[in-house]
C-alpha beads as a LAMMPS data file, in Angstrom:
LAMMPS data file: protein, C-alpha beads

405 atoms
404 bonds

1 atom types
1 bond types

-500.0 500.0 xlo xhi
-500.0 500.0 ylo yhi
-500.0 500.0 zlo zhi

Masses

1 110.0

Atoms # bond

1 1 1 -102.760 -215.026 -97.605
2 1 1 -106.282 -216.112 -97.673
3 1 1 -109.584 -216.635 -99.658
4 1 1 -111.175 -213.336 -100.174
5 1 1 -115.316 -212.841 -100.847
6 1 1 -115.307 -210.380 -103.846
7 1 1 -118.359 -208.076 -104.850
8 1 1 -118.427 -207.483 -108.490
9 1 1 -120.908 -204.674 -109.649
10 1 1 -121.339 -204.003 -113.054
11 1 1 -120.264 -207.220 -114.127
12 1 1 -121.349 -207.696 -117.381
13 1 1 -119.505 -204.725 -118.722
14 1 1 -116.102 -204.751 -119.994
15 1 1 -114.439 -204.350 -116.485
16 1 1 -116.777 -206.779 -115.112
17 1 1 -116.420 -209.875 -117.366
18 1 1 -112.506 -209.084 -117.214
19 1 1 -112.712 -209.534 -113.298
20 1 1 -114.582 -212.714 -113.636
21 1 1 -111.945 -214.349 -115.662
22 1 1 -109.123 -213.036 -112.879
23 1 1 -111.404 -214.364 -110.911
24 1 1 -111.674 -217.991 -112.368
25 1 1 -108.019 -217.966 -112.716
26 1 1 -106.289 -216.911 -109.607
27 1 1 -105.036 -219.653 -107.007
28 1 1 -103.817 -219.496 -103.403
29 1 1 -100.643 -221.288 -102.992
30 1 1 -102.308 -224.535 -102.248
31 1 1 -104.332 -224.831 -105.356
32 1 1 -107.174 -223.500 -103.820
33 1 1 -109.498 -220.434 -105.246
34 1 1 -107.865 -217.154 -104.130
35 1 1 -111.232 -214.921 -104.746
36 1 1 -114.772 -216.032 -104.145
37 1 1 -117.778 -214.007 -105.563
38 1 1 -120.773 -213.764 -103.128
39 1 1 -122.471 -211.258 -105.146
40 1 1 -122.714 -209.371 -108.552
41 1 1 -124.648 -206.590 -109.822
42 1 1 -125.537 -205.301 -113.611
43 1 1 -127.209 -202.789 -115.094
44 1 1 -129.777 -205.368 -116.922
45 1 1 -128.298 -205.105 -120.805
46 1 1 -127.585 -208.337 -120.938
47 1 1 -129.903 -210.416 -118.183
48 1 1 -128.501 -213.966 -120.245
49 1 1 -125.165 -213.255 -119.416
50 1 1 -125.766 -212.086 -115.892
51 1 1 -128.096 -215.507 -115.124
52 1 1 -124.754 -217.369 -116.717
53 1 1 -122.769 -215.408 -113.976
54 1 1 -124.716 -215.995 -111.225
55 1 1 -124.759 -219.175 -111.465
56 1 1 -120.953 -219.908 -112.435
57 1 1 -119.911 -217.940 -109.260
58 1 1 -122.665 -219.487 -107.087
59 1 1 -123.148 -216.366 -105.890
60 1 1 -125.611 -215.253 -103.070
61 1 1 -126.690 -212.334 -104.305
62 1 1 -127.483 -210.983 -107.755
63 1 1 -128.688 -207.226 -108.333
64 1 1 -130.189 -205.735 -112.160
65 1 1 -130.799 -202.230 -112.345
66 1 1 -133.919 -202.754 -114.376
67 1 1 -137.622 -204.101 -113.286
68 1 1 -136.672 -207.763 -114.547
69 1 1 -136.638 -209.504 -111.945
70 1 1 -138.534 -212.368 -113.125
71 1 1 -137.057 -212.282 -116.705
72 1 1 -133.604 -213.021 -114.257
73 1 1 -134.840 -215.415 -112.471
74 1 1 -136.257 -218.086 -114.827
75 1 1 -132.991 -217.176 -117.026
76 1 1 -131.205 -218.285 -113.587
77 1 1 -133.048 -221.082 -112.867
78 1 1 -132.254 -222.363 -116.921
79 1 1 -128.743 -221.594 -116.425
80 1 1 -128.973 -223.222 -113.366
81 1 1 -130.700 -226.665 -114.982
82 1 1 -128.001 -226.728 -117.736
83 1 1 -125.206 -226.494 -114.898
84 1 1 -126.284 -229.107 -112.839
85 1 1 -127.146 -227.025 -110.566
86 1 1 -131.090 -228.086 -110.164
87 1 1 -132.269 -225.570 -106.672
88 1 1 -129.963 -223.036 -107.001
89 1 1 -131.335 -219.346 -106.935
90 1 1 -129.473 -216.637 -105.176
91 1 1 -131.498 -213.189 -103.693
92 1 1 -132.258 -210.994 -106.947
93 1 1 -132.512 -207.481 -106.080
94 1 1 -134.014 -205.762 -108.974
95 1 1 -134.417 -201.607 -109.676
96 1 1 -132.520 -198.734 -110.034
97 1 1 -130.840 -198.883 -106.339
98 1 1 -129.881 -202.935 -107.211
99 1 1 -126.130 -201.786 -107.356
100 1 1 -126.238 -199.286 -104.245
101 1 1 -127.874 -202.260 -101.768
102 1 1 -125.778 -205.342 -103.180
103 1 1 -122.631 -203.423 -102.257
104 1 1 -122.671 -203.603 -98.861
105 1 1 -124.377 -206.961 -99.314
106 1 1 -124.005 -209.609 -96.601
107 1 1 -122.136 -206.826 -94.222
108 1 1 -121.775 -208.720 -90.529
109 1 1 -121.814 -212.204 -92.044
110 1 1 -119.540 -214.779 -93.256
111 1 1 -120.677 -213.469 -96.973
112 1 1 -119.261 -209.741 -96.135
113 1 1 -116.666 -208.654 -98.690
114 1 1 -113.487 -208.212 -98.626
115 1 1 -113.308 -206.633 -101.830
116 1 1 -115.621 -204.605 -103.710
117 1 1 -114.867 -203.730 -107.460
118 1 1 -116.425 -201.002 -108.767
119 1 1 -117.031 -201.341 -112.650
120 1 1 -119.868 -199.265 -113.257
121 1 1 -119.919 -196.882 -115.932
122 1 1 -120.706 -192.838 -115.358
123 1 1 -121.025 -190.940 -112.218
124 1 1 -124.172 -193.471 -111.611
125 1 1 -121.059 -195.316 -109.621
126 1 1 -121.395 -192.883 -106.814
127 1 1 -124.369 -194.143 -104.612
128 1 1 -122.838 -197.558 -104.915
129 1 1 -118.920 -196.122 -103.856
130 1 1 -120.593 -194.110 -100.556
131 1 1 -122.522 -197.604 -100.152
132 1 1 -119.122 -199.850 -100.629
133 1 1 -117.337 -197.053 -98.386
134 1 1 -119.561 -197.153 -95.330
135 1 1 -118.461 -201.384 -95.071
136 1 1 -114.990 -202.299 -93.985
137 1 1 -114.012 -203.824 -97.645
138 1 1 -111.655 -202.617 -100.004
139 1 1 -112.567 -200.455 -102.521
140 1 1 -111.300 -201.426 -106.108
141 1 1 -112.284 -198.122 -107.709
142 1 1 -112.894 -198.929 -111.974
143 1 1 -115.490 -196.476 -111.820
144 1 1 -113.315 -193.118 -111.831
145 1 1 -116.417 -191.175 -112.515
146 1 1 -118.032 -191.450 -108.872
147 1 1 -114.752 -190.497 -107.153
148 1 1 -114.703 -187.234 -109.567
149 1 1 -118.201 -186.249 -109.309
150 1 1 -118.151 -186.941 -105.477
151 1 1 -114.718 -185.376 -104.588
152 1 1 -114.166 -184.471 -101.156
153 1 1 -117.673 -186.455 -100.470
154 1 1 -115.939 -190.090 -101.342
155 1 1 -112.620 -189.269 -100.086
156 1 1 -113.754 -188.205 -96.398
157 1 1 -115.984 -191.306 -96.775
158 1 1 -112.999 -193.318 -96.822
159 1 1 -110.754 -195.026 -94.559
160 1 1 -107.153 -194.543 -94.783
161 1 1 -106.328 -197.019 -97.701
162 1 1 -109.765 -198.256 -98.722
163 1 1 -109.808 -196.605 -101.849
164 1 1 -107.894 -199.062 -104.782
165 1 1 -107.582 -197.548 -108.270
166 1 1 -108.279 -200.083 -111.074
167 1 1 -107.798 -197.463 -114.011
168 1 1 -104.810 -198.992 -115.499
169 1 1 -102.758 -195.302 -115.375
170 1 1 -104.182 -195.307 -111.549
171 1 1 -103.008 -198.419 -110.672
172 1 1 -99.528 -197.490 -112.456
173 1 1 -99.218 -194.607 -110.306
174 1 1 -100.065 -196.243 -107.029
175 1 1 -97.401 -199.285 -107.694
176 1 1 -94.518 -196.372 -108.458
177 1 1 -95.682 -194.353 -105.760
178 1 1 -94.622 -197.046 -103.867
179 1 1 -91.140 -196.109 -104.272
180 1 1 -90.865 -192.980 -102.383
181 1 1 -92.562 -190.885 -99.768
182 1 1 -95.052 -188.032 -100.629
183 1 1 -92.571 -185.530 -99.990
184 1 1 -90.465 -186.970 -102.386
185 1 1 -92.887 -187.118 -105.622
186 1 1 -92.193 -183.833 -108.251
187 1 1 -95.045 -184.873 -110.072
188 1 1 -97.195 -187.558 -112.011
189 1 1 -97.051 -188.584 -115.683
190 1 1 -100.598 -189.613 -117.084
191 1 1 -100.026 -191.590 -120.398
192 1 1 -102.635 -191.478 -123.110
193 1 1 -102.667 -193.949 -126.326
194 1 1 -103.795 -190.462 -128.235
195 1 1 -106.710 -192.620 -129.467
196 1 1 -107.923 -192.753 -132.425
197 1 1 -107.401 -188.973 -133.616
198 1 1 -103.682 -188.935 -132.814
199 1 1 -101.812 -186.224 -134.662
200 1 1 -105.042 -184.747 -135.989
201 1 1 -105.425 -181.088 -136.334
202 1 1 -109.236 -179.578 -134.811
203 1 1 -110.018 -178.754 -137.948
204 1 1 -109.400 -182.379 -139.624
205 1 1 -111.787 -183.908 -136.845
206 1 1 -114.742 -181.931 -137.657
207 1 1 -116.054 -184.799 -139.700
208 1 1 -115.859 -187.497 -137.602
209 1 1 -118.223 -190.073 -136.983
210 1 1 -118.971 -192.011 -134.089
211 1 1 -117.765 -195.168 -136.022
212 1 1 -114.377 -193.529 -136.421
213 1 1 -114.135 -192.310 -133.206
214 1 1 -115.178 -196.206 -131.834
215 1 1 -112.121 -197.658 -133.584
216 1 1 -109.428 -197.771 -130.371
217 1 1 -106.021 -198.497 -131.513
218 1 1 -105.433 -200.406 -128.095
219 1 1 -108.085 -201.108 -125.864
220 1 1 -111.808 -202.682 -126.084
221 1 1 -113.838 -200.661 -123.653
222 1 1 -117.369 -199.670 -123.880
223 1 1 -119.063 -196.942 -126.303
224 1 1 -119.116 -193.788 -123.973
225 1 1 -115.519 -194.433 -122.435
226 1 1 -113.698 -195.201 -126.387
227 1 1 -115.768 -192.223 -127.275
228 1 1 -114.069 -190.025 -124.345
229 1 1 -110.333 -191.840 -125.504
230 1 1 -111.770 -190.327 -128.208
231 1 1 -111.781 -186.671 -127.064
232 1 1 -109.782 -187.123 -124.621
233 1 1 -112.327 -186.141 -122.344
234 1 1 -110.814 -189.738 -120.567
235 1 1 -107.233 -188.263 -119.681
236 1 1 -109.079 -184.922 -118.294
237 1 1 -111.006 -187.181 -115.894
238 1 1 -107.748 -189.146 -114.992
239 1 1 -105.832 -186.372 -114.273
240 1 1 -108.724 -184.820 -111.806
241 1 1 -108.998 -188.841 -110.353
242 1 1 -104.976 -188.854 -110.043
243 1 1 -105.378 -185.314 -107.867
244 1 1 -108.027 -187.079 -105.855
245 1 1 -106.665 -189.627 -105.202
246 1 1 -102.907 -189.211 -104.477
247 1 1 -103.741 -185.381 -103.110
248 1 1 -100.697 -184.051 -105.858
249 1 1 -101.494 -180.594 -106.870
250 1 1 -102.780 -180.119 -110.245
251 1 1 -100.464 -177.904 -111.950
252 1 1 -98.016 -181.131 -111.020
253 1 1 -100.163 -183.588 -113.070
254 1 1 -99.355 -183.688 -116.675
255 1 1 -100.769 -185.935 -119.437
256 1 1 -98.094 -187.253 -122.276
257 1 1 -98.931 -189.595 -125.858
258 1 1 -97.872 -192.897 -125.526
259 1 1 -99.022 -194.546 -128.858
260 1 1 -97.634 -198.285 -127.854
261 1 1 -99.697 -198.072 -124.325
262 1 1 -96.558 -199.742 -122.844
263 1 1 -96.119 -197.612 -120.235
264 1 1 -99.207 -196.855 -117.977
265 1 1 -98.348 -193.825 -116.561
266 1 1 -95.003 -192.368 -114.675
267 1 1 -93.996 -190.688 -111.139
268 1 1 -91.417 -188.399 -111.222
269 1 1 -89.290 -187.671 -108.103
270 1 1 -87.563 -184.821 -106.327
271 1 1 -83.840 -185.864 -107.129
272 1 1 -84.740 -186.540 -111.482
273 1 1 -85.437 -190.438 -110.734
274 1 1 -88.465 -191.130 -112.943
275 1 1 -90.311 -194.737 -112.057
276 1 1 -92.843 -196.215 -114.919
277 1 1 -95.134 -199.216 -114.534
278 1 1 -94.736 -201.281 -117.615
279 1 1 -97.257 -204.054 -119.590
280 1 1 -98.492 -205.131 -122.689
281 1 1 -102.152 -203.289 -122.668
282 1 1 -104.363 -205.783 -120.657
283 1 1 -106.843 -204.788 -118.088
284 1 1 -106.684 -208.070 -116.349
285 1 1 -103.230 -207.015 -114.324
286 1 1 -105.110 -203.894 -112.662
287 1 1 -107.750 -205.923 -112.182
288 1 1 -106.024 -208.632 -109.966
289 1 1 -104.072 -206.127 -108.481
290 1 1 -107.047 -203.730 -107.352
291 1 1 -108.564 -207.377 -105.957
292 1 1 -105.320 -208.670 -104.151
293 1 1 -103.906 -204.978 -103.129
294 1 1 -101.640 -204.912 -101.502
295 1 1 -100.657 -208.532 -102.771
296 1 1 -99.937 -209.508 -106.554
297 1 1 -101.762 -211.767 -108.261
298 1 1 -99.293 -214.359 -110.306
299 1 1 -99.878 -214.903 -113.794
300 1 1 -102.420 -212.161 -113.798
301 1 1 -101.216 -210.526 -116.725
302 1 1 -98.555 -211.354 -119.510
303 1 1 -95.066 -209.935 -118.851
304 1 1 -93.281 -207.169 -121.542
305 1 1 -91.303 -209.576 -123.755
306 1 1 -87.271 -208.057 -123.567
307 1 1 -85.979 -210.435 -126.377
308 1 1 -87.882 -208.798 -128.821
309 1 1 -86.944 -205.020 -130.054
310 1 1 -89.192 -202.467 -129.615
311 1 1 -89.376 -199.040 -129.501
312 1 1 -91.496 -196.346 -127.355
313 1 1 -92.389 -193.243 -127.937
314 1 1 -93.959 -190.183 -126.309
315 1 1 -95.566 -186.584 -127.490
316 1 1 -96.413 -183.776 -125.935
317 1 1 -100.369 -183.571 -125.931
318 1 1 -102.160 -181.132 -128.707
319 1 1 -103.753 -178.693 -126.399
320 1 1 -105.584 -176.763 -129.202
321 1 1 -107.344 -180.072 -131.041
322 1 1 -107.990 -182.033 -127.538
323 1 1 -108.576 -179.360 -124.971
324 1 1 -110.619 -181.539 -122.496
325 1 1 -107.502 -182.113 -120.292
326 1 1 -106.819 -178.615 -120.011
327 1 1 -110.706 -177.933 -119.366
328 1 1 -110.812 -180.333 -117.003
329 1 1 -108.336 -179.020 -114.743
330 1 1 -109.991 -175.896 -114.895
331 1 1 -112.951 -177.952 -113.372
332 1 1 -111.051 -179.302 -110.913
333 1 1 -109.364 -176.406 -109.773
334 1 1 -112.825 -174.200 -109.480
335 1 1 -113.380 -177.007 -107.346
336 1 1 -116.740 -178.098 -105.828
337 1 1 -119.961 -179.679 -108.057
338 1 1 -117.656 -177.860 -111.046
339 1 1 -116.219 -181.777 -111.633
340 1 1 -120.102 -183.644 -111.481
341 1 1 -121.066 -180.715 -114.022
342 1 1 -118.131 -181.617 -116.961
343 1 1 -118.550 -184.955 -116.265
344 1 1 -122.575 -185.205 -116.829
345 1 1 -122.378 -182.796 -119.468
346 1 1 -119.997 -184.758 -121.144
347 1 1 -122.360 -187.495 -121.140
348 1 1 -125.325 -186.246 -122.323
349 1 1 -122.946 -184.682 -124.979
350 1 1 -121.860 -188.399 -125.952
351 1 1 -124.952 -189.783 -126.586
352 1 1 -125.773 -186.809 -128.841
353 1 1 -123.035 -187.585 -130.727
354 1 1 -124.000 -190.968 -131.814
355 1 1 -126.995 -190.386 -131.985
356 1 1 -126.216 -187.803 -135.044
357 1 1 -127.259 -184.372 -133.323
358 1 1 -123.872 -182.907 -132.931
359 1 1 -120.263 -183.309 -134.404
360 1 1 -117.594 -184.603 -132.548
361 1 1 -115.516 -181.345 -131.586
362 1 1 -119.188 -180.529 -130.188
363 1 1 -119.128 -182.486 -127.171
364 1 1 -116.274 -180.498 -125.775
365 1 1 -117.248 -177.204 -126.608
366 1 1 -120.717 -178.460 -125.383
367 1 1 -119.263 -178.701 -121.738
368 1 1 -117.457 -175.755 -122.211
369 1 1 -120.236 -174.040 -121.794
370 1 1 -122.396 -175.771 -120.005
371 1 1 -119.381 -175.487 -117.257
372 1 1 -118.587 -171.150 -117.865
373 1 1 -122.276 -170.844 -116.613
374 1 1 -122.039 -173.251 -113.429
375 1 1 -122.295 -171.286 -110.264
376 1 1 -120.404 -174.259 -108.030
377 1 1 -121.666 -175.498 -104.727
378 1 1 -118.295 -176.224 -102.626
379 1 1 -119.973 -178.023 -99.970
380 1 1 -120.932 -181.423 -101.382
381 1 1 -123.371 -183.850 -100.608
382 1 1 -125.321 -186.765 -102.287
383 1 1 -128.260 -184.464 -102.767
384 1 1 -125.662 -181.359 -104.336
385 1 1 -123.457 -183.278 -106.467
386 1 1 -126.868 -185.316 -108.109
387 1 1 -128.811 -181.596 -108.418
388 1 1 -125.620 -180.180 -110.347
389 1 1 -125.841 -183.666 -112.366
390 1 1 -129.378 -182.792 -112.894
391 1 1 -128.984 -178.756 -113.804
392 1 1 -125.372 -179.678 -116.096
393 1 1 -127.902 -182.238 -117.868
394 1 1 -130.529 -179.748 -118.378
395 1 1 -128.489 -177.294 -119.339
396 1 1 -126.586 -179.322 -122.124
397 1 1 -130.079 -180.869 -123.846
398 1 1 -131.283 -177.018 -123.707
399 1 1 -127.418 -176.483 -125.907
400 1 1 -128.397 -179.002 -128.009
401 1 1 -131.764 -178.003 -128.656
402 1 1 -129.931 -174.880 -130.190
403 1 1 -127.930 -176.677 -131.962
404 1 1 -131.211 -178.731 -133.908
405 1 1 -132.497 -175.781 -135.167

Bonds

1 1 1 2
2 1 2 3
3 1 3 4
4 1 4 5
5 1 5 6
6 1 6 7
7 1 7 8
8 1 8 9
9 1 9 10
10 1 10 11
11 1 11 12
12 1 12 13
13 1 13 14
14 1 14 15
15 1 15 16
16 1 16 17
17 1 17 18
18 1 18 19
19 1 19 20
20 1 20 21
21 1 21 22
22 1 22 23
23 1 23 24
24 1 24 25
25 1 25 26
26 1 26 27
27 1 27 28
28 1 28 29
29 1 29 30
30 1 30 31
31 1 31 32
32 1 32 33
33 1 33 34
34 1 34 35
35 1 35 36
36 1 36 37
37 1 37 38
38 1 38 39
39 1 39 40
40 1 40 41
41 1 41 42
42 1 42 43
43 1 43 44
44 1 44 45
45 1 45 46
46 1 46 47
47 1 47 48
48 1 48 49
49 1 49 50
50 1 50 51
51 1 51 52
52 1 52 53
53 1 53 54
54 1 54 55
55 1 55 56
56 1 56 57
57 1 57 58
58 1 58 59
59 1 59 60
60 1 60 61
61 1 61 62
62 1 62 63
63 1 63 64
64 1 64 65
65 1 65 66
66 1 66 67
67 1 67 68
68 1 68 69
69 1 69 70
70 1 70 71
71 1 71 72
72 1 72 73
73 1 73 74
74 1 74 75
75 1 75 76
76 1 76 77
77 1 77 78
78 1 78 79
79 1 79 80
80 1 80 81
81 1 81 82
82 1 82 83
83 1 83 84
84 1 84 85
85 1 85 86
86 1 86 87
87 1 87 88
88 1 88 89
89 1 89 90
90 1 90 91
91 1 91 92
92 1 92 93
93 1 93 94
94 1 94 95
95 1 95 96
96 1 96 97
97 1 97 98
98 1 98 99
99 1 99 100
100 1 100 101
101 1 101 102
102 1 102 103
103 1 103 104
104 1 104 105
105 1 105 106
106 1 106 107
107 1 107 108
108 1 108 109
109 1 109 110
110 1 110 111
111 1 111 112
112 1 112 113
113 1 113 114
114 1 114 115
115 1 115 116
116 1 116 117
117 1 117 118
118 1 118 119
119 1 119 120
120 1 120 121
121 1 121 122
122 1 122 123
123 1 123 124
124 1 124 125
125 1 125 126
126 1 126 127
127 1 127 128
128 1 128 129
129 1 129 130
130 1 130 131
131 1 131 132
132 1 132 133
133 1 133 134
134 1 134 135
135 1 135 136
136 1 136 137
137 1 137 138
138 1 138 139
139 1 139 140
140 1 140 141
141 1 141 142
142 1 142 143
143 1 143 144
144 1 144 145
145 1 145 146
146 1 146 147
147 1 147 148
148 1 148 149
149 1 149 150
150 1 150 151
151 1 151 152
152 1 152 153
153 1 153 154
154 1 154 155
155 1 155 156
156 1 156 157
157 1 157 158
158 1 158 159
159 1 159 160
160 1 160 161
161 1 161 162
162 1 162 163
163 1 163 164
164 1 164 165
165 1 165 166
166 1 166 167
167 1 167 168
168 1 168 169
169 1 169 170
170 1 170 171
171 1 171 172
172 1 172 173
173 1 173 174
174 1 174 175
175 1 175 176
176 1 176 177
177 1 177 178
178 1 178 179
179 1 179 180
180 1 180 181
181 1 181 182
182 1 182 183
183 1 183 184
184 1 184 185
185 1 185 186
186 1 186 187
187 1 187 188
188 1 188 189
189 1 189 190
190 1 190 191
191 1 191 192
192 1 192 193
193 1 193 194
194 1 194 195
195 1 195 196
196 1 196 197
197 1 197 198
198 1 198 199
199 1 199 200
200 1 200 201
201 1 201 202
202 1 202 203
203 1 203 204
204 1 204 205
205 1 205 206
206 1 206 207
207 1 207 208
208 1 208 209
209 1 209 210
210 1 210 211
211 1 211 212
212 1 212 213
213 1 213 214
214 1 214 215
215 1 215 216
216 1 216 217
217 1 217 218
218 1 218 219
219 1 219 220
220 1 220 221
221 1 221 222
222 1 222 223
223 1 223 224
224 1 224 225
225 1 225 226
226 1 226 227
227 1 227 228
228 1 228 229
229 1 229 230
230 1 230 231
231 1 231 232
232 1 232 233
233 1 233 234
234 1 234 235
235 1 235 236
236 1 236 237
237 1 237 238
238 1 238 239
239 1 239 240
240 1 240 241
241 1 241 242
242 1 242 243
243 1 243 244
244 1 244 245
245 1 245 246
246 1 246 247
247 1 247 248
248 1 248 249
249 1 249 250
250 1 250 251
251 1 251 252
252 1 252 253
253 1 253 254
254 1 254 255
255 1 255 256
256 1 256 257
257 1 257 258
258 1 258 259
259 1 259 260
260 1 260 261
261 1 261 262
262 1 262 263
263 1 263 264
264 1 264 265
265 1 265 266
266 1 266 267
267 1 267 268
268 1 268 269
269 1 269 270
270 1 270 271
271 1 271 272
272 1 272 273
273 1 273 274
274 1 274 275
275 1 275 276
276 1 276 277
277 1 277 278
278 1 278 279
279 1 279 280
280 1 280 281
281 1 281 282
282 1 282 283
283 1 283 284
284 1 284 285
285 1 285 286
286 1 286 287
287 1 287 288
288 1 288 289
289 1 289 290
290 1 290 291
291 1 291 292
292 1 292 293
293 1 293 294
294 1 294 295
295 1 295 296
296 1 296 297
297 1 297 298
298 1 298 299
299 1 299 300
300 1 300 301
301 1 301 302
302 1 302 303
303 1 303 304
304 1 304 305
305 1 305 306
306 1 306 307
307 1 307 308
308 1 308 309
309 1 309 310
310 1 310 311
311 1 311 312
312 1 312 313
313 1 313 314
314 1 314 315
315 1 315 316
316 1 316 317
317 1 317 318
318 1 318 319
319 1 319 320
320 1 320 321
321 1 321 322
322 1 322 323
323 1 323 324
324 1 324 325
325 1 325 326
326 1 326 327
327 1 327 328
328 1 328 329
329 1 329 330
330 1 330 331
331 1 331 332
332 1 332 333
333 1 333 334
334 1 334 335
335 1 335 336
336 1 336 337
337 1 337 338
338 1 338 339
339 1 339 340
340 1 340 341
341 1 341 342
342 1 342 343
343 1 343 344
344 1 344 345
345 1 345 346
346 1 346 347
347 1 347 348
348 1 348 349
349 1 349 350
350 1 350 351
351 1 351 352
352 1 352 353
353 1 353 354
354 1 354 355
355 1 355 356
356 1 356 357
357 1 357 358
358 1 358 359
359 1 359 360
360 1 360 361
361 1 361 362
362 1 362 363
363 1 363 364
364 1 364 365
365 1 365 366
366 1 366 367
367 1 367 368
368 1 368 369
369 1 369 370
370 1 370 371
371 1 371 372
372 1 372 373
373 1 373 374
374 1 374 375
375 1 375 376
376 1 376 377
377 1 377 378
378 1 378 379
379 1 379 380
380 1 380 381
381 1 381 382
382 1 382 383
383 1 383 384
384 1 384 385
385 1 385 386
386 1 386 387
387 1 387 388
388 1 388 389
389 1 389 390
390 1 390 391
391 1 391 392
392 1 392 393
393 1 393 394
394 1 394 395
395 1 395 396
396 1 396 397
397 1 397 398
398 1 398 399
399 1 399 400
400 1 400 401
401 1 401 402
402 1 402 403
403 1 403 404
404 1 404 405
């Protein structure tokens, strides 16, 4: 067990700031760090916090998405001052590709990573995935949408055992799969929370608003991925992520409510034996876990408390009021750009939705269509899977358009 350099992009998001705390907090044996960041990208939101990042990690490298790279680097340089840290100023990469080259950053040198954790959010992940891929590093995979746009494209790109999932159900799955050999898994159990529509008819969610469908009973995440808890639009890109990922067939894949988001998700076996992965709701343990894989990370996460009662519960999913999972695997199974189409028309569809064009059962109906008139390229590339981005984007604003007058 040693040090490892760690590459954190999009780390001023949810995922992000989560892996900087595992980060400050996890020790070798000896007392000494166990993770080291050398470098950290972000998409520019929140240049202040970044600057603060930067300079608490000493990190070499620092990437923003956006044009600002002198707004970053006199907020560095303060942040800096105020540290004690008079001098310091790390390489600032600044523009749209920031993420894609500080993911490979410092390949060949004592700065390479060991670990690079993916926490982008939306299928812009997937330039910066091929980029982590093409290194020796780890993979630790938060961004689920790059691996489902990309398919075949990420998972030939990677060596046998690069890819780590972070997704809390992912990570579940991987630590039960564990337990047996591939021949002996019946199939995988995908736990959703139900979010915050659980037990609602379709016809009692046509008023919802995007305040409503914000309000997570479990977990703080970021506007477009509560929204798709929301819709479950979430669980139908799990379930495609899960087929990618631990090549189970789709029709053995199944998605089950799990209010108390106890249980993380499940792997049934050939001879009945079920296995679950079990922990209060905290991102942090996936987190250390995608960083230290194979290894655990003590005190990463707090333990389920078995003096106290409790009880957990599951229900079948409502097909007919949440029927992203079920279009999803449709997606899947058609195969091809078919997965990059729901998932950027599901986007576009998102940020329609709180912006007040469309209701909330809109956005899946939205990609319902958008998807029935997508003519799938099976051979993907970069170049295919962003022009089906492209088209499933045009084609959804052109919906919507419809839908304004």
């Amino acid at each position: 067990m040693q040090q490892r350099n760690v590459i954190i992009l999009g780390s001023t998001g949810s995922i992000g700031t989560q892996a900087m705390d595992v980060v400050d907090r996890a020790q070798l044996p000896d007392g000494s760090p166990r993770f080291r960041v050398t470098a950290l990208s972000a998409g520019g939101g929140n240049l202040a916090l970044l600057a603060r990042q930067a300079v608490h990690a000493r990190a070499a490298a620092v990437g923003v998405a956006t044009d600002d790279a002198g707004a970053l680097r006199s907020l560095i340089d303060a942040a800096a001052g105020a540290a004690g840290l008079p001098g310091y100023m790390p390489e600032i990469v600044a523009g749209p590709d920031a993420s894609t080259i500080i993911a490979d950053w410092g390949a060949g040198t004592e700065d390479a990573a060991d670990v690079v954790l993916n926490g982008i959010t939306g299928s812009i992940g997937l330039a910066p995935t091929l980029a982590a891929l093409r290194t020796p590093a780890l993979l630790a995979l938060a961004n689920k949408e790059s691996l489902i746009v990309g398919g075949r494209l990420v998972k030939d790109a990677a060596a046998p055992g690069q890819l780590v999932p972070v997704d809390s159900e992912h990570s579940a799955l991987a630590q039960a799969l564990r337990s047996g050999s591939p021949a002996e898994v019946d199939r995988l159990i995908i736990t959703a929370s139900g979010g915050p529509f659980r037990g609602k008819t379709r016809a009692e969610l046509g008023d919802v608003t995007p305040a409503q469908a914000m309000k997570h009973p479990t977990w703080d995440m970021g506007p477009m991925v509560t929204t798709n808890s929301a819709t479950l639009v979430n669980k139908g890109l799990e379930v495609i992520e899960a087929h990618l990922l631990f090549d189970v067939p789709l029709d053995r894949i199944e998605a089950v409510v799990h209010p108390q988001s106890i249980v993380h998700s499940m792997v049934q076996f050939t001879d009945g034996s079920t296995l679950a992965q079990c922990s209060p709701p905290d991102m942090r343990l996936p987190i250390a876990l995608g960083l230290g894989w194979p290894e655990r990370v003590p005190g990463a996460g707090v333990a389920c408390d078995w003096t106290q009662a409790a009880t957990w519960t599951f229900e079948p999913l409502d097909n007919d009021a949440f029927p992203a999972v079920e279009l999803a695997k449709h997606a899947a199974a058609r195969g091809g750009t078919c997965p990059a189409v729901y998932n950027a028309a599901n986007e576009e569809a998102v940020h329609a939705f709180h912006a007040g064009r469309i209701g909330f059962l809109d956005i899946v109906d939205i990609i319902e269509v958008v998807l029935s008139k997508h003519s799938p390229e099976l051979e993907l590339t970069l170049g295919s899977v962003l022009d089906a981005e492209q088209w499933a984007r045009t084609r959804t604003h052109e919906r919507l358009a419809l839908k304004s007058r």
